[in-house]
N, C-alpha and C positions, 0 to 999 in steps of 0.2 A: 229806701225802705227802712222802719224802724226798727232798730234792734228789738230783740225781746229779751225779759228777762229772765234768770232761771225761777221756777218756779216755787221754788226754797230756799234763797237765797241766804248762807249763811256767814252772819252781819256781825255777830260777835267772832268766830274766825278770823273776818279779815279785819276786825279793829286788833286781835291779839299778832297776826301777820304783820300787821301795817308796824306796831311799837316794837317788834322784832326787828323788823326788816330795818328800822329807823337808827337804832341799836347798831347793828353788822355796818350802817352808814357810818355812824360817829366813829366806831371804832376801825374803818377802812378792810372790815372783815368781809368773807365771801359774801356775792357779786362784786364788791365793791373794791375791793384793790385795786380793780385794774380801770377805776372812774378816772385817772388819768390823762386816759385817750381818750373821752369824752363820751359823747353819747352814740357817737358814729363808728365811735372806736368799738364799743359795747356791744353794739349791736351786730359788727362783723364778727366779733371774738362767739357771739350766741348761736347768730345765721349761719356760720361757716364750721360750727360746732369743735371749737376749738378748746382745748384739755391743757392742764399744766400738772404734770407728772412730775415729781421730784425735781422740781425746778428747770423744766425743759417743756415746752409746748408742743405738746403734738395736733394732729390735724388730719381729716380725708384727706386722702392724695389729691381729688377733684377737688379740694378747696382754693388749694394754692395759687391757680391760675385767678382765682377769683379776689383772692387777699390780694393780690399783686396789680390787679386791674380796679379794684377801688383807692390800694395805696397809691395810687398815680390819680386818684381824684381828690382824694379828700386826705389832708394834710394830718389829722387823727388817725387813720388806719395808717398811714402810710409811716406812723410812730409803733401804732402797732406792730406791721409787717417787720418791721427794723429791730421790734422785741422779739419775734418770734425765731429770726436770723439767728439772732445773739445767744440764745437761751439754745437752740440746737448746736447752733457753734461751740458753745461752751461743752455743752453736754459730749460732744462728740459724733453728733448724731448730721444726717446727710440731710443738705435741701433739696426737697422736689423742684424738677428742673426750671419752674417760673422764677419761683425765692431764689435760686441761686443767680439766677442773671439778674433776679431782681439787686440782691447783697451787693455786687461784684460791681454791678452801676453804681450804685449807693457808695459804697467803698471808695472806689476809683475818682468819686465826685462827677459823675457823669449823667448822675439824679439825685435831686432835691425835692425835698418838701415843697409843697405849692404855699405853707405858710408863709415864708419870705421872714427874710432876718428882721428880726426886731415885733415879731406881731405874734402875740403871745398868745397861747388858748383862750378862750371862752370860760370866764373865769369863775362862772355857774355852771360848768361842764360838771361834776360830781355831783352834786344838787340835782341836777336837769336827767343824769345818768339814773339817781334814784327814785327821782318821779316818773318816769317812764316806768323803770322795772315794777317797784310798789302797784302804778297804776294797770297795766298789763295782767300783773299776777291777780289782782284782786278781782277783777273783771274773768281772767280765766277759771281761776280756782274757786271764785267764791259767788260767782255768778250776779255781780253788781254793776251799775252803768259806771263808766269812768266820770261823767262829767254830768248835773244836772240837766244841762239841756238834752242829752239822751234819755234821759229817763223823762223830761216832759214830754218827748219825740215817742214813747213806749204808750201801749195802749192799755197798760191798768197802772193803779197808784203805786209808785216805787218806794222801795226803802231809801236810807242816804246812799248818797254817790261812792265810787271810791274816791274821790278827788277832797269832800269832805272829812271821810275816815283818815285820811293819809294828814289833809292838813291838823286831824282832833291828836293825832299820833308824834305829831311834828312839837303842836305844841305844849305834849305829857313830856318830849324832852328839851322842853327850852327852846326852842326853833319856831319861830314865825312866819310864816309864808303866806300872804295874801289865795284867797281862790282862784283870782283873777292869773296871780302869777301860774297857781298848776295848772287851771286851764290853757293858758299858754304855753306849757311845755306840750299837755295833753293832746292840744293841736293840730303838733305837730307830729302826730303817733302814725298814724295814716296818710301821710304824705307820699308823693311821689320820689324814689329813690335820688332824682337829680335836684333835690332838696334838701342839697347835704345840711343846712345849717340847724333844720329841724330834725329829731331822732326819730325813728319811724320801726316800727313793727320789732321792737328787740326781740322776743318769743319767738316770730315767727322765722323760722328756721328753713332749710332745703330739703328734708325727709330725713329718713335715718339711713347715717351710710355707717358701714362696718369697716370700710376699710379702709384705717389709719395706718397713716406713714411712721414706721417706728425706727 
């Protein structure tokens, strides 16, 4: 079924969005610090609504079992998980009981990363981090298709995609990125979860829980 569009869609917004948002990239500013862990990583740190307080990350109590059951799939959260360990440890602060077995394995050397020594991240993992979020946000907030072929898929004349906003923003800062290349990260936005290689749904989130482990 065809998306539809919003019906005001506002274009100069998300081109001022898009050279912001591009901006906070170069300069590894919020979202993006933590482009590191990649896109899968990102996208747990959003889904699992996870907070970094005075240099210590907090999290829903119900999150944890879940951080802990994708760090044992995907080699990216499981960088993650190992952050959030460390940054509680540091702080002083108690693991909820998954993290703690999870740390205590890890520590012990009783659990490894699934990436295996020598094979290094995904080296458009940051890039790839920030085409996602760019494209997500602009689609949400500004009510634009991500990618033209949604908008030929739409049943009145669209304005630009966001996939062309983001690459006109890319290159206001010196940055080149083919279309082809966003619609390939774009792709892979909607994928199924056991499709760790592609980022999928960063925004979307598990509802609002109130009640973080402090």
């Amino acid at each position: 079924m065809p998306k539809k569009l919003n019906e005001d869609p506002d274009i100069e917004g998300a081109r001022n969005y898009a050279y912001e948002m591009i901006a906070a990239w170069q300069n590894l500013e919020w979202p993006f610090q933590f482009a590191r862990f990649g896109p899968a990583g990102v996208k747990a740190w959003n889904s699992l609504r996870l907070e970094l307080r005075n240099d210590c990350v907090m999290l829903p109590e119900r999150s944890a079992d879940e951080l802990v059951a994708q760090g044992k799939r995907d080699p990216d959260v499981f960088e993650l998980a190992c952050y959030v360990c460390e940054t509680r440890t540091a702080a002083g602060k108690s693991l909820p009981g998954p993290l703690d077995e999870f740390w205590k394995a890890v520590q012990s050397g009783n659990l490894k990363s699934k990436r295996g020594r020598g094979r290094p991240a995904k080296a458009n993992a940051p890039r790839d981090v920030m085409i996602v979020q760019v494209l997500c946000d602009i689609e949400e907030r500004y009510g634009l298709f991500r990618t033209e072929n949604e908008a030929r898929d739409s049943e009145r004349e669209a304005p630009p995609s966001a996939s062309s906003i983001l690459q006109e923003a890319l290159q206001q800062h010196g940055v080149y990125v083919t279309l082809d290349a966003i619609r390939k990260v774009a792709s892979g936005i909607d994928q199924e979860p056991h499709d760790a290689a592609t980022p999928k749904n960063v925004h979307k989130g598990i509802g609002t829980i109130l009640n973080f482990v402090r």
